[in-house]
CHARMM-style PDB file with segment names, atoms N, HN, CA, C and O in Angstrom:
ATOM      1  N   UNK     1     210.369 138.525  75.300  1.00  0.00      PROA
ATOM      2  CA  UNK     1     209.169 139.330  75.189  1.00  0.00      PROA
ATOM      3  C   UNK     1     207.961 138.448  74.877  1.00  0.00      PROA
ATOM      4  O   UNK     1     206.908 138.606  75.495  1.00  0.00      PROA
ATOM      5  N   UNK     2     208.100 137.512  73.916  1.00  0.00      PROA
ATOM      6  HN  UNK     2     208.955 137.384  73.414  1.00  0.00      PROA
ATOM      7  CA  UNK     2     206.791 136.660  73.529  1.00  0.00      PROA
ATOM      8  C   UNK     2     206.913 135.620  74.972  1.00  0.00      PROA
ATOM      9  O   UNK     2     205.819 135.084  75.152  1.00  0.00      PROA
ATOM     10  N   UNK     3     207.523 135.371  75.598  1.00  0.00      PROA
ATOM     11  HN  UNK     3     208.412 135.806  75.451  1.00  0.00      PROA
ATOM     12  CA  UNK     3     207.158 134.403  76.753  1.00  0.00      PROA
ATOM     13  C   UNK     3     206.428 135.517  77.858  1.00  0.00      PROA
ATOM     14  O   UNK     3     205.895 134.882  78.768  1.00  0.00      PROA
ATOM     15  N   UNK     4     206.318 136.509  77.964  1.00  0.00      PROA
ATOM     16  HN  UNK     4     206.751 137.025  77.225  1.00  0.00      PROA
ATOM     17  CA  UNK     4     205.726 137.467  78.752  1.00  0.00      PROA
ATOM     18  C   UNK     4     203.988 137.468  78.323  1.00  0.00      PROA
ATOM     19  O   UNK     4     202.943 137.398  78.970  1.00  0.00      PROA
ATOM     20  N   UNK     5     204.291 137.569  77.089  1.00  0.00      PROA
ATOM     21  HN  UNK     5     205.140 137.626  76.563  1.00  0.00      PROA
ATOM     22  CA  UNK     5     202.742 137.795  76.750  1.00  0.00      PROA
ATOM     23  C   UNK     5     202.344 136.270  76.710  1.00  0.00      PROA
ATOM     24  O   UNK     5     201.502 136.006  77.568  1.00  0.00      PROA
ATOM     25  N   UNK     6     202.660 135.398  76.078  1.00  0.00      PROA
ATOM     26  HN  UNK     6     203.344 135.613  75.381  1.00  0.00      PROA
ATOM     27  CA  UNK     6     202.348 133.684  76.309  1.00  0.00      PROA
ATOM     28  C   UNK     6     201.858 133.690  78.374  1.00  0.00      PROA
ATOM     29  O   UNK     6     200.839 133.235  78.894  1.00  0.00      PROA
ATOM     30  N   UNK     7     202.989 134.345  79.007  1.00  0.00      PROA
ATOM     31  HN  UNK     7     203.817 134.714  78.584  1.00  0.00      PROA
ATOM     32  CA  UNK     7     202.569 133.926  80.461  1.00  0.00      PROA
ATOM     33  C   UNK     7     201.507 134.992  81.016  1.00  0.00      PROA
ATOM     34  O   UNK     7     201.191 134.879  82.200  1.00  0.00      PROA
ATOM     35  N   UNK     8     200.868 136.130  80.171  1.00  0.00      PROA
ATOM     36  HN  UNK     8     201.124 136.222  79.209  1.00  0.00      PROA
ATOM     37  CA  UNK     8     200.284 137.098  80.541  1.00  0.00      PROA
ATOM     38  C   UNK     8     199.064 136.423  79.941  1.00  0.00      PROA
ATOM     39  O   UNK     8     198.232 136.382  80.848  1.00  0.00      PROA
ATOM     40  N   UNK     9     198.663 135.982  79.057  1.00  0.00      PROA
ATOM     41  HN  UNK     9     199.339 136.015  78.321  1.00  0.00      PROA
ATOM     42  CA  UNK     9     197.678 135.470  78.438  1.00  0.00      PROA
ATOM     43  C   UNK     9     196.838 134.034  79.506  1.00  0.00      PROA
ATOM     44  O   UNK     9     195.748 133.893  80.062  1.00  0.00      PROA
ATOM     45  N   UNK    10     198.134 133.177  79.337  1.00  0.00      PROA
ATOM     46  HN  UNK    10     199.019 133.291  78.885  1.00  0.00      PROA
ATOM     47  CA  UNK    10     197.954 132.203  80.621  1.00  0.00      PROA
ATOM     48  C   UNK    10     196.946 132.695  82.023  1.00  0.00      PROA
ATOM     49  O   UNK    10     195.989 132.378  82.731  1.00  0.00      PROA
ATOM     50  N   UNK    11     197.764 133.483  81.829  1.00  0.00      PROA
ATOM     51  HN  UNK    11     198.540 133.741  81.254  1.00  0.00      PROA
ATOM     52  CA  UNK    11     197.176 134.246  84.002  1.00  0.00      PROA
ATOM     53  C   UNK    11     195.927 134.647  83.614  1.00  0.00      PROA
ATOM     54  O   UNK    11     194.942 134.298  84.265  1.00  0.00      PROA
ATOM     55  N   UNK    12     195.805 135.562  82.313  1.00  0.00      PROA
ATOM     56  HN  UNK    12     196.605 135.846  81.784  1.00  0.00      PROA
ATOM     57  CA  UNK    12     194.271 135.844  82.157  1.00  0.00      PROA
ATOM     58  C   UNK    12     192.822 134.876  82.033  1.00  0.00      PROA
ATOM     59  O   UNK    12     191.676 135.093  82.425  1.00  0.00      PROA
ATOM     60  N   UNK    13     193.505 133.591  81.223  1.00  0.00      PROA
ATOM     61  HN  UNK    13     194.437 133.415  80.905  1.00  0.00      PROA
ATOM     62  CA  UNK    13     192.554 132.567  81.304  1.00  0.00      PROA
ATOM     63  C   UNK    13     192.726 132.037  82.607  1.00  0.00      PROA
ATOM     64  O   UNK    13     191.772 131.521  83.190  1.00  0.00      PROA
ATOM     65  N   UNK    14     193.830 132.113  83.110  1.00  0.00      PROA
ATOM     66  HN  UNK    14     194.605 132.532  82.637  1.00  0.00      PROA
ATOM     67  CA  UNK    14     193.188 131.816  85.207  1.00  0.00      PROA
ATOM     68  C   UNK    14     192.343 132.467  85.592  1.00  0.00      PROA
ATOM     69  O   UNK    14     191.303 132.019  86.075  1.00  0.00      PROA
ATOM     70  N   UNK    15     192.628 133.701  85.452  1.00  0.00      PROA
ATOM     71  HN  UNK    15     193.473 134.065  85.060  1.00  0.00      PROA
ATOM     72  CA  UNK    15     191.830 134.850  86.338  1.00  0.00      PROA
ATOM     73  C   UNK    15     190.415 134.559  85.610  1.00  0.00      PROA
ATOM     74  O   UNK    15     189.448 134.814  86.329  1.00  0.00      PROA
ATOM     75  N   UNK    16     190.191 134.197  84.647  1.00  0.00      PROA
ATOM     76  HN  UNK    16     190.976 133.990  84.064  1.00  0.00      PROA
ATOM     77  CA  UNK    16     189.100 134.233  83.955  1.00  0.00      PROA
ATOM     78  C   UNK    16     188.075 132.951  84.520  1.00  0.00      PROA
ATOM     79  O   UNK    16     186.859 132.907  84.706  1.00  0.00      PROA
ATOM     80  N   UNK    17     189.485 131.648  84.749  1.00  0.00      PROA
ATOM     81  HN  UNK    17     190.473 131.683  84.597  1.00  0.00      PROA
ATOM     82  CA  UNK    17     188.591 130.585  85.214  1.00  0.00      PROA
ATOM     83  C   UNK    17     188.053 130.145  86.205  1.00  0.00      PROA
ATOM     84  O   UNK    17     187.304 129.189  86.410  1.00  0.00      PROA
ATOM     85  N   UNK    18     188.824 131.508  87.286  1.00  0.00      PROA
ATOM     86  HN  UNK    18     189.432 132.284  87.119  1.00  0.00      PROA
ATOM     87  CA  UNK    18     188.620 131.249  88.596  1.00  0.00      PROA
ATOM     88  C   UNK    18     187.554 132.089  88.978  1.00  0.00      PROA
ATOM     89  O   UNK    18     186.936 131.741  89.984  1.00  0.00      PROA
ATOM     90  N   UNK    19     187.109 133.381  88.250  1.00  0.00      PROA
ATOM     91  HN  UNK    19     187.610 133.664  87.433  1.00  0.00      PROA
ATOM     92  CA  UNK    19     185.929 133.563  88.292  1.00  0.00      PROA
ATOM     93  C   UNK    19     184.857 133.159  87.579  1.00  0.00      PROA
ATOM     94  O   UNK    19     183.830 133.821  87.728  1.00  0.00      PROA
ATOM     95  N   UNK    20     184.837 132.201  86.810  1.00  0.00      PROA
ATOM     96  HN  UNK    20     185.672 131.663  86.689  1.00  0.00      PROA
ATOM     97  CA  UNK    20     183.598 131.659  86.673  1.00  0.00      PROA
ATOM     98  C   UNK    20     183.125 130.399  87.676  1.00  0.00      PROA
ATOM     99  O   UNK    20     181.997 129.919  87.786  1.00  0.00      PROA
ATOM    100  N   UNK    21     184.417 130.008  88.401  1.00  0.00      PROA
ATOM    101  HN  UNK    21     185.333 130.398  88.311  1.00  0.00      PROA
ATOM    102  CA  UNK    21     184.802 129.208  89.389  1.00  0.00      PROA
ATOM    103  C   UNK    21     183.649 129.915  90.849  1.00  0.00      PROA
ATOM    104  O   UNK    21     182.945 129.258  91.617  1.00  0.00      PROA
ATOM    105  N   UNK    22     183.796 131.074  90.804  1.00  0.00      PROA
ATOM    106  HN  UNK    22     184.367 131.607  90.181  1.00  0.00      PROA
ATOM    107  CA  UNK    22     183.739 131.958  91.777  1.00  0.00      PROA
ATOM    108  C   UNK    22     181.877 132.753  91.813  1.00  0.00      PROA
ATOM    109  O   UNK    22     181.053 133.078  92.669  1.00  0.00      PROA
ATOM    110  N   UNK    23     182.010 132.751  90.162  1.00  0.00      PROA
ATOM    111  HN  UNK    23     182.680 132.488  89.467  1.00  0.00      PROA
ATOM    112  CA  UNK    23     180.580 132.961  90.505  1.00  0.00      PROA
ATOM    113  C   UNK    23     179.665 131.776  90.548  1.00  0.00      PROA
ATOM    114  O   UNK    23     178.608 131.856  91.172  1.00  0.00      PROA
ATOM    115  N   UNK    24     180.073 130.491  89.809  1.00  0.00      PROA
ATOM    116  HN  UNK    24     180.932 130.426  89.301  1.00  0.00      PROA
ATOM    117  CA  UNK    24     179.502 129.400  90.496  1.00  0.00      PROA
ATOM    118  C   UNK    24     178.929 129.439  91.560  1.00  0.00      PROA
ATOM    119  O   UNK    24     177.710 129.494  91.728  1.00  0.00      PROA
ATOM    120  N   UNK    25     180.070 129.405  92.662  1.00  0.00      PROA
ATOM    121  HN  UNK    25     181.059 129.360  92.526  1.00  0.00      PROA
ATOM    122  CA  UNK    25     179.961 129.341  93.745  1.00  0.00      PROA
ATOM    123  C   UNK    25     179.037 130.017  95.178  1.00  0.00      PROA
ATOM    124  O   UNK    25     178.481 129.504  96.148  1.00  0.00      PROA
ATOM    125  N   UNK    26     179.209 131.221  94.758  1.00  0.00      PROA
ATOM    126  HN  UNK    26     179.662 131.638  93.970  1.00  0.00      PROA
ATOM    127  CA  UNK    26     177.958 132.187  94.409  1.00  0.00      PROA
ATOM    128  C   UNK    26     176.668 131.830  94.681  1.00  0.00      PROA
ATOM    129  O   UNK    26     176.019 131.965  95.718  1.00  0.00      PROA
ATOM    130  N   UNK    27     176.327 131.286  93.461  1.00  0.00      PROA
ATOM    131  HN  UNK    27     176.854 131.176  92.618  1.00  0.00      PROA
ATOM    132  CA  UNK    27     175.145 131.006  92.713  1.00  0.00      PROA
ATOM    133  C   UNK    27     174.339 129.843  93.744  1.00  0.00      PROA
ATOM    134  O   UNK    27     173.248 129.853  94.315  1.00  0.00      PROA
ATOM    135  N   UNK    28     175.539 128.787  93.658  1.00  0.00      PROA
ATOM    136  HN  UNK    28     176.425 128.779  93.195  1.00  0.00      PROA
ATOM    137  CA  UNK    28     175.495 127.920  95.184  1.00  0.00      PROA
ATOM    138  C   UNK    28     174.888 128.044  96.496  1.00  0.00      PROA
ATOM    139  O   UNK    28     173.888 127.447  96.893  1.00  0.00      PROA
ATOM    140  N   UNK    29     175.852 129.181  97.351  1.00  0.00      PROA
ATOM    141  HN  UNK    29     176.665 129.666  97.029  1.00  0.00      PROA
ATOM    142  CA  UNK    29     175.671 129.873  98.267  1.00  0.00      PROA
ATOM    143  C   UNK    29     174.329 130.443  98.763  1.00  0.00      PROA
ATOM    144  O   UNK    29     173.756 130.321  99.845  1.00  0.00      PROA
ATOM    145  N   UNK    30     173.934 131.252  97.378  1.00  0.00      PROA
ATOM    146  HN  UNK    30     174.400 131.350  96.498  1.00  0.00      PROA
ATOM    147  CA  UNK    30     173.016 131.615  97.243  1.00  0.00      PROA
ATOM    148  C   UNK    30     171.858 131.271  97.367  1.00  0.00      PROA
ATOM    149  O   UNK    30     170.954 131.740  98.059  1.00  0.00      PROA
ATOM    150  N   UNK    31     171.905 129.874  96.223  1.00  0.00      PROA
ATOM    151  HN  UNK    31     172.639 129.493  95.660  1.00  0.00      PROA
ATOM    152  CA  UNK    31     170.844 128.898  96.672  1.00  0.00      PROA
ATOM    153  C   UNK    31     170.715 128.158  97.761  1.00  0.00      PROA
ATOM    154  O   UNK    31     169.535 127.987  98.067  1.00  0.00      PROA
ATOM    155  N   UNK    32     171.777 127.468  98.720  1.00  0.00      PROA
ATOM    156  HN  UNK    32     172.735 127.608  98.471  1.00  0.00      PROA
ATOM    157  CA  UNK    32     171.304 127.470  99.762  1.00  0.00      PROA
ATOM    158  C   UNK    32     170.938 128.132 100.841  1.00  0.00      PROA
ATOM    159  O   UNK    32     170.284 127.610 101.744  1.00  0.00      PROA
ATOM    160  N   UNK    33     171.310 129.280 100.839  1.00  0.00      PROA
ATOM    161  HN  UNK    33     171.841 129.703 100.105  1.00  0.00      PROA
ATOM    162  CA  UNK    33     170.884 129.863 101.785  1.00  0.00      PROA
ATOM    163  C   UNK    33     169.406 130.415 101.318  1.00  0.00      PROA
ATOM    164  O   UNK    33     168.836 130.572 102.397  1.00  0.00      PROA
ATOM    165  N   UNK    34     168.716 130.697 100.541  1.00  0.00      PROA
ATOM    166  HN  UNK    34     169.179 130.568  99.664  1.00  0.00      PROA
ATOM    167  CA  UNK    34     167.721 130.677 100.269  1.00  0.00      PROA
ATOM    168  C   UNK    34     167.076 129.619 100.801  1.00  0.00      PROA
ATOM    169  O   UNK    34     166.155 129.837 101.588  1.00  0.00      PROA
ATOM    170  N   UNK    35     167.548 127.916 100.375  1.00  0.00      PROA
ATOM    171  HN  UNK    35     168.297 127.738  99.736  1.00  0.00      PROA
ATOM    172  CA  UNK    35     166.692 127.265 100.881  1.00  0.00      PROA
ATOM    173  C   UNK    35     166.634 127.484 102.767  1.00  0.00      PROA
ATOM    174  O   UNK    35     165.602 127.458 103.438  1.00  0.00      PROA
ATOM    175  N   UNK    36     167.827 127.661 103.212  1.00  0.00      PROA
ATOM    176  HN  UNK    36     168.665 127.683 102.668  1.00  0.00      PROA
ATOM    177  CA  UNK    36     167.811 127.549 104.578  1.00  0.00      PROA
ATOM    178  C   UNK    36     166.746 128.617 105.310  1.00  0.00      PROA
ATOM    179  O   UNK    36     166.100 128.169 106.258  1.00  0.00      PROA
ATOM    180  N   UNK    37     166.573 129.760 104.982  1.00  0.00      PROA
ATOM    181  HN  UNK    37     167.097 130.124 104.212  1.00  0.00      PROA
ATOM    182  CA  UNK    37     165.650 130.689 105.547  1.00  0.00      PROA
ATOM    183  C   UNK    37     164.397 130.499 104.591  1.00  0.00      PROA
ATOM    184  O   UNK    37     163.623 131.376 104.974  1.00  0.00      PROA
ATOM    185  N   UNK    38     163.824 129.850 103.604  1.00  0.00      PROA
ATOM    186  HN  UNK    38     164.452 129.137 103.293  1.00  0.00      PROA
ATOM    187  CA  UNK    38     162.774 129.325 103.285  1.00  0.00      PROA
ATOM    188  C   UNK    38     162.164 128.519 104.192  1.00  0.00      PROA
ATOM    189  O   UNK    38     160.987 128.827 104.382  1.00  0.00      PROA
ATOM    190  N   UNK    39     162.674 127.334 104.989  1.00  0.00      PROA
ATOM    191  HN  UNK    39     163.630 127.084 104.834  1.00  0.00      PROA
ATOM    192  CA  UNK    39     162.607 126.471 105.688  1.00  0.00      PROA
ATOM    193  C   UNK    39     163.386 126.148 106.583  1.00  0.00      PROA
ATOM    194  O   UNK    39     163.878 125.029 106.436  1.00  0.00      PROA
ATOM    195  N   UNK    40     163.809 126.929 107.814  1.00  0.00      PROA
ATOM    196  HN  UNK    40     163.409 127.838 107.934  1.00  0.00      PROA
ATOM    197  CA  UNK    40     164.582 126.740 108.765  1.00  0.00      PROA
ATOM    198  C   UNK    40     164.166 125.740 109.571  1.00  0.00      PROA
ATOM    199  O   UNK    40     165.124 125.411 110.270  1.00  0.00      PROA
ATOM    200  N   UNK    41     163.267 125.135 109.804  1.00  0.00      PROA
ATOM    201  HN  UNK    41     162.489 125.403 109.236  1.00  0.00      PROA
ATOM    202  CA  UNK    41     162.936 123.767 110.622  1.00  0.00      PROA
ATOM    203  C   UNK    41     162.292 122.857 109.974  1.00  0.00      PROA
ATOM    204  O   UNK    41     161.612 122.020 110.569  1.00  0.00      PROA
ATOM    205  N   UNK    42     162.401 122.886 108.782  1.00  0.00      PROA
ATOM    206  HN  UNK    42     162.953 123.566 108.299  1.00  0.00      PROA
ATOM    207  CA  UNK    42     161.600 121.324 108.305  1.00  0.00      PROA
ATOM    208  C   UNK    42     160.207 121.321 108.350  1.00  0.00      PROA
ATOM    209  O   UNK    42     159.629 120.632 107.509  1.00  0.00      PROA
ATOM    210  N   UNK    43     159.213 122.275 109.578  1.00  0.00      PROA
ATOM    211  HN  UNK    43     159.682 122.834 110.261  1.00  0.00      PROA
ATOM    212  CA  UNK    43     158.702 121.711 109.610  1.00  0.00      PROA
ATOM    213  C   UNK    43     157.239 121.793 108.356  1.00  0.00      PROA
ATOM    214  O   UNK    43     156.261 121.045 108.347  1.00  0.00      PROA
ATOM    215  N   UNK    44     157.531 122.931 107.413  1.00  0.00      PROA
ATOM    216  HN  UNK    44     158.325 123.539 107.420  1.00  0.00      PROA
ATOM    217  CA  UNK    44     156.499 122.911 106.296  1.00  0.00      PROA
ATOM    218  C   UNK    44     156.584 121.688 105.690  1.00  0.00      PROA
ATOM    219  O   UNK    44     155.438 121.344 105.398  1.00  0.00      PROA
ATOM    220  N   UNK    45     157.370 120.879 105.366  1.00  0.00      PROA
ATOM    221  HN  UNK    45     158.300 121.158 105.603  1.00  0.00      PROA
ATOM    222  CA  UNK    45     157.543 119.782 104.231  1.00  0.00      PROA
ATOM    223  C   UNK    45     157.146 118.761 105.636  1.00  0.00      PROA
ATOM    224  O   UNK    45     156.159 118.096 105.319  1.00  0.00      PROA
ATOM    225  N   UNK    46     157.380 118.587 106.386  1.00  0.00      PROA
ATOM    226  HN  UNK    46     158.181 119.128 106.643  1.00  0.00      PROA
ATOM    227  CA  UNK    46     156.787 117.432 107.537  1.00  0.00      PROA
ATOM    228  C   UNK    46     158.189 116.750 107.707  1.00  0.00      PROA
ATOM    229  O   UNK    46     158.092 115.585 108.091  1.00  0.00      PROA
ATOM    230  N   UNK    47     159.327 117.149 107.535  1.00  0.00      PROA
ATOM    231  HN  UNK    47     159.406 118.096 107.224  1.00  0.00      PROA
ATOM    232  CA  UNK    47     160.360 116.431 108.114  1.00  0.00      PROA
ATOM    233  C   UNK    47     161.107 116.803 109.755  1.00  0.00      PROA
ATOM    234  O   UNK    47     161.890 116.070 110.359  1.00  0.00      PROA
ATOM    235  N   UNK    48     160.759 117.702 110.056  1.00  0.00      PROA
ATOM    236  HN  UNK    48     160.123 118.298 109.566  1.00  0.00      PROA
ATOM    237  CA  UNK    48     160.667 117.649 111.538  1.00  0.00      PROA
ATOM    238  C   UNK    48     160.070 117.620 112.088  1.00  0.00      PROA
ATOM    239  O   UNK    48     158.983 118.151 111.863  1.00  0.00      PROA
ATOM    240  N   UNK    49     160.442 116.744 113.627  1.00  0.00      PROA
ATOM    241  HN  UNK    49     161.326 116.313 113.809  1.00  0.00      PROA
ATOM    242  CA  UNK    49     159.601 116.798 114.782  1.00  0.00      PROA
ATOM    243  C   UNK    49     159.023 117.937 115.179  1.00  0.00      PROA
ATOM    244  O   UNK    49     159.633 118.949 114.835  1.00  0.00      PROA
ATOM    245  N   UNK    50     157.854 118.126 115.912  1.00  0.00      PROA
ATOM    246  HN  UNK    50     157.359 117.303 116.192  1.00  0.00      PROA
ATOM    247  CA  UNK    50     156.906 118.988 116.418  1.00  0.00      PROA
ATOM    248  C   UNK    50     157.000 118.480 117.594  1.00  0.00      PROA
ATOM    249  O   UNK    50     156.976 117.258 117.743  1.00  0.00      PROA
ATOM    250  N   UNK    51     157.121 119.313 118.604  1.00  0.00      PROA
ATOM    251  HN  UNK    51     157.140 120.305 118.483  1.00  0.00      PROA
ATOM    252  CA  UNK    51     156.803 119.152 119.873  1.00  0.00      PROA
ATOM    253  C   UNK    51     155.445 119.497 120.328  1.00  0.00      PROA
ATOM    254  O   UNK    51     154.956 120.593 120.055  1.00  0.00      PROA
ATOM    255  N   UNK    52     154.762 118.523 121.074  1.00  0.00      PROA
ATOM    256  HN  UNK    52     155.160 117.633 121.296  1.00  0.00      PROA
ATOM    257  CA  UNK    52     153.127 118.951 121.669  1.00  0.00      PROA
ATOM    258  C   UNK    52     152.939 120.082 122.036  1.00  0.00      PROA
ATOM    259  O   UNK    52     153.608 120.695 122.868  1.00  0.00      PROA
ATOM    260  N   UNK    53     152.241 120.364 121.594  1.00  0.00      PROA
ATOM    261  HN  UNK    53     151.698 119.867 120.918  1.00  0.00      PROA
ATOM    262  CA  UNK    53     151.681 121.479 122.601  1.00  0.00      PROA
ATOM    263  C   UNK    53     152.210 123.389 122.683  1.00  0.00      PROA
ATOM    264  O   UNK    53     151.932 124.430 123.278  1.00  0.00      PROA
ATOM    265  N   UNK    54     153.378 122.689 121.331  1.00  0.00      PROA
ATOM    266  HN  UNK    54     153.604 121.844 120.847  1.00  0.00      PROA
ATOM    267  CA  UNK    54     154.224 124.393 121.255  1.00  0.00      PROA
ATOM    268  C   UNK    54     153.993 124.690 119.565  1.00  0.00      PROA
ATOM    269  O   UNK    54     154.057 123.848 118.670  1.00  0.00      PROA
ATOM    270  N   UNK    55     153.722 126.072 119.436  1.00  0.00      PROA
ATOM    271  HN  UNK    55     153.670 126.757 120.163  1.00  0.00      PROA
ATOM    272  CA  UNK    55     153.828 126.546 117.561  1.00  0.00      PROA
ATOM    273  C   UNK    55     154.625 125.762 117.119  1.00  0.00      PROA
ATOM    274  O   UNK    55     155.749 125.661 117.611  1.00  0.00      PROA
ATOM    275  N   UNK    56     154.089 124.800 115.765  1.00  0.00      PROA
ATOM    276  HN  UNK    56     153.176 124.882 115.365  1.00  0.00      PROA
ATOM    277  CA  UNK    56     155.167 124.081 114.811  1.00  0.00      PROA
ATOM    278  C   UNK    56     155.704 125.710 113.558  1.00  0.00      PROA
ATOM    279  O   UNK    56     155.412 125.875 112.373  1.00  0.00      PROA
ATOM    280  N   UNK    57     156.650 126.733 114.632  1.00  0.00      PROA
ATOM    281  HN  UNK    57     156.886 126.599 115.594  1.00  0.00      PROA
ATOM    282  CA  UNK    57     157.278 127.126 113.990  1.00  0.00      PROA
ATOM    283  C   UNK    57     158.235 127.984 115.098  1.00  0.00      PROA
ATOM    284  O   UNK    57     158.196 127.930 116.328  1.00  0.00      PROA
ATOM    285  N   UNK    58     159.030 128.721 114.297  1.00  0.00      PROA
ATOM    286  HN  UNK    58     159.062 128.765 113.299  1.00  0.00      PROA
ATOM    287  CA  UNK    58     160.502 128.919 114.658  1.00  0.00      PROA
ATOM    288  C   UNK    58     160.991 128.754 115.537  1.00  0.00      PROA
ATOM    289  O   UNK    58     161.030 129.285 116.647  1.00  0.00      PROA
ATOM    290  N   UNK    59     161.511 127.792 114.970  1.00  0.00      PROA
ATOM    291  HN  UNK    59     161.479 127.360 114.068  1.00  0.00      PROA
ATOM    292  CA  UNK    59     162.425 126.367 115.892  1.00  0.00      PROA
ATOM    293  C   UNK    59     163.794 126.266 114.571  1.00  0.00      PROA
ATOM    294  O   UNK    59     163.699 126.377 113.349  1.00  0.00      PROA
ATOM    295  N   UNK    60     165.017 126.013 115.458  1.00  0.00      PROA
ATOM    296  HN  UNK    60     165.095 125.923 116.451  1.00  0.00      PROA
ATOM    297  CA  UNK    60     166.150 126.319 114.371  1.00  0.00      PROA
ATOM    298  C   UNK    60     166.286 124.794 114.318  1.00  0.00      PROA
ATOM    299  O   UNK    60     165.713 123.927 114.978  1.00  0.00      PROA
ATOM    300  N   UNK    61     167.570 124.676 112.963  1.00  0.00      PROA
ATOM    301  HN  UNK    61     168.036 125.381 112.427  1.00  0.00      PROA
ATOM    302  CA  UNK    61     167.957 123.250 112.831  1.00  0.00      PROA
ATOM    303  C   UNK    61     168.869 122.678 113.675  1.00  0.00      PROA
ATOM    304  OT1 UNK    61     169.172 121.493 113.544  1.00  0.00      PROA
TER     305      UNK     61
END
């Protein structure tokens, strides 16, 4: 009986670590994709090419 709750306790600090694991990850996600539709071509910050003669905008990466 006490090895049940010892291995029930265990699983809970998994479950526990894998979602903080999880909302990390998240948080991650999150932030990049924010950056990616903030700046889908570079070209506000000046790191992509511009082509002559066409809108320096939506143009994908």
């Amino acid at each position: 009986m006490e090895r049940e709750l010892n291995t029930k306790g265990e699983m809970r600090k998994q479950v526990r670590d894998l979602q903080s694991q999880v909302d990390e990850l998240k948080d991650l996600v999150n932030t990049l994709l924010s950056v990616i539709c903030e700046e889908p071509d570079g070209v506000h910050s000046g790191s992509a090419p511009t082509i002559p003669g066409q809108p320096p905008n939506n143009y994908c990466m």
